[in-house]
C-alpha positions in Angstrom: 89.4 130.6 105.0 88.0 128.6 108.1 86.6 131.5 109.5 84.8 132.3 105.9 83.0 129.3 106.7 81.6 129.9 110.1 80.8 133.5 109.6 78.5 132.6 105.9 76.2 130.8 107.7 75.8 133.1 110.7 75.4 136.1 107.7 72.8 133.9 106.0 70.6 133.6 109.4 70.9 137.2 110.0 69.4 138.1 106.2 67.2 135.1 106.3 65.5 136.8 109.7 65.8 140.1 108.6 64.2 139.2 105.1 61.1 137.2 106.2 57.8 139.4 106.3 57.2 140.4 109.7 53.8 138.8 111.3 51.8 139.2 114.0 51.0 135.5 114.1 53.6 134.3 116.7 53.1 130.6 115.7 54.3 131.7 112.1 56.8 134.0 113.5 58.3 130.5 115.5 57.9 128.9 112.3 59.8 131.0 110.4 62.6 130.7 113.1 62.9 127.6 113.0 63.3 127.3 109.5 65.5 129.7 109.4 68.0 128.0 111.9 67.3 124.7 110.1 69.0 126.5 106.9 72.0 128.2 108.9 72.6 124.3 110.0 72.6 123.1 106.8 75.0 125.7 105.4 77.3 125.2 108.5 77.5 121.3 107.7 78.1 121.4 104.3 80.9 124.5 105.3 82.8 121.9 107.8 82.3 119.1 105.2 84.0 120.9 101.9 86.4 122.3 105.0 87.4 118.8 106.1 87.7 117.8 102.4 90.1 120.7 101.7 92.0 119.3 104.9 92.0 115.7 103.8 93.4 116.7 100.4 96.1 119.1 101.9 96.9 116.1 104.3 96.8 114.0 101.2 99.3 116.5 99.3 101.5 116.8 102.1 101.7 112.6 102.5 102.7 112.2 99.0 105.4 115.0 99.5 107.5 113.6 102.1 106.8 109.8 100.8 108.7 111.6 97.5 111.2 113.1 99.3 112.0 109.7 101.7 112.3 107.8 98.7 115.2 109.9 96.8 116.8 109.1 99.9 118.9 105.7 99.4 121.7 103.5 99.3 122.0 104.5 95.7 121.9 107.9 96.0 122.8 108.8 99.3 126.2 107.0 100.3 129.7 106.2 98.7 128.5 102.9 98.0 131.7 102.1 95.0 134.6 100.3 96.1 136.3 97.2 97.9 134.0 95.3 100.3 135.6 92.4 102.3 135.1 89.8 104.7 135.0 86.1 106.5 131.2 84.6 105.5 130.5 81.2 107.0 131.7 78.0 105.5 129.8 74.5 106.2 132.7 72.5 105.6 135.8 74.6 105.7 136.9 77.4 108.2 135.3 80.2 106.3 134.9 81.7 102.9 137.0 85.1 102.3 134.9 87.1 99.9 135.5 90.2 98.4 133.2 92.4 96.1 134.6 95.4 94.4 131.2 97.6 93.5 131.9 99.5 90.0 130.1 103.1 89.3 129.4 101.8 85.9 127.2 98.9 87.7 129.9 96.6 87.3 131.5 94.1 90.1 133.9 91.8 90.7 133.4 89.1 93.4 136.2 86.7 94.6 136.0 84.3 97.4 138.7 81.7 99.0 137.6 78.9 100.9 140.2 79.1 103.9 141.5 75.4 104.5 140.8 74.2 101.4 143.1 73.8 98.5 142.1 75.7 95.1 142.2 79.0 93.7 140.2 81.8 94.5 136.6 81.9 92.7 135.9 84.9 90.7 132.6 86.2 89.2 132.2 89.3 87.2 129.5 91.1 85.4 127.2 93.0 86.0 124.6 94.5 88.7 121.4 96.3 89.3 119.5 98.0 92.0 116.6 97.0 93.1 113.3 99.4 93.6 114.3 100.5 97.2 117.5 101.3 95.9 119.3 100.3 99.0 119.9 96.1 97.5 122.4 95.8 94.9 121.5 92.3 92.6 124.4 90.9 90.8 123.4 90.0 87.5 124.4 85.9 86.6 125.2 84.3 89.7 122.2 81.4 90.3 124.4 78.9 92.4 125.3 81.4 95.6 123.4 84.6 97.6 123.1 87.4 94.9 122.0 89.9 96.6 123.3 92.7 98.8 122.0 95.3 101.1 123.7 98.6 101.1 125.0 100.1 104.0 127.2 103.0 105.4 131.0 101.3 105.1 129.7 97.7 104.4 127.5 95.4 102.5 125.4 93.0 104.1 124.9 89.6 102.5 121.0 88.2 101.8 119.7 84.7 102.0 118.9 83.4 98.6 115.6 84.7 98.9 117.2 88.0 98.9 116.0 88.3 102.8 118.3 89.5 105.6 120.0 86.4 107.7 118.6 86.6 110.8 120.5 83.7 112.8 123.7 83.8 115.3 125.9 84.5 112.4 124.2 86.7 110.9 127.3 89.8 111.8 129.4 87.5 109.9 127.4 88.1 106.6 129.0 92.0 106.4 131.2 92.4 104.4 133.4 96.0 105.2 134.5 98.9 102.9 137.9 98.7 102.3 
């Protein structure tokens, strides 16, 4: 196809000489060189320019392919993401909190968490959860008092601020919780 578009306009000067009456003048003869050249640039430009759009939209094409093809590629659909998740978070007043979220196929959960050196029962939540658009944060539906949100990983969940943002401090390894 490229080379379509390099040979046409060398064609088109070739007839374009060949065609034009022949003169003794050589001022005219110069002339109608000239004009003729003129005309095999023009055809070469707009040649490259519909060739670099053809690229652009190929490049285009291509783009949108893999972005598709990244983007079936989650948490969600991608690991074993059911089942136990446990671990120690941070307490501010007790030794640590031992939270554990079971993650249901049906989008259920159930999350339970023991303050270690307190007295009491366990907490426990259940209901339901989402995904969000990445598909790679889990949202569980009806807690507004604690973090509800979880990022997906292979073998462990990883707790989010209350912002839904990733805890970046010192701590922040003592946020995962681990497949069970």
């Amino acid at each position: 196809m490229k080379k379509t578009y390099l040979l046409a306009p060398l064609a088109l000067v070739a007839v374009l000489v060949g065609c034009e009456q022949q003169t003794n003048d050589p001022q005219e003869g110069k002339s109608q060189v000239e004009s003729s050249v003129e005309n095999a640039q023009t055809a070469v430009k707009e040649g490259t320019e519909q060739a670099l759009d053809s690229a652009e939209t190929a490049i285009d094409n291509a783009e949108d392919t893999v972005y598709e093809m990244a983007d079936h590629h989650n948490a969600k659909t991608s690991l074993d993401w059911d089942g136990t998740y446990q671990g120690v978070i941070p307490c501010a007043d007790c030794e640590g909190i031992d939270t554990t979220l079971t993650l249901n196929q049906d989008n259920t959960y159930v999350l339970s968490k023991t303050y270690l050196g307190k007295q009491g029962e366990a907490f426990k939540e259940e209901g339901s959860f989402s995904w969000d658009q990445t598909g790679s944060v889990v949202v569980l539906e009806g807690l507004t008092d604690s973090p509800n949100q979880f990022f997906v990983a292979e073998n462990q969940v990883i707790m989010q601020d209350m912002n839904g943002e990733t805890i970046n401090s010192d701590l922040a390894d003592m946020y995962k919780l681990k497949k069970q």
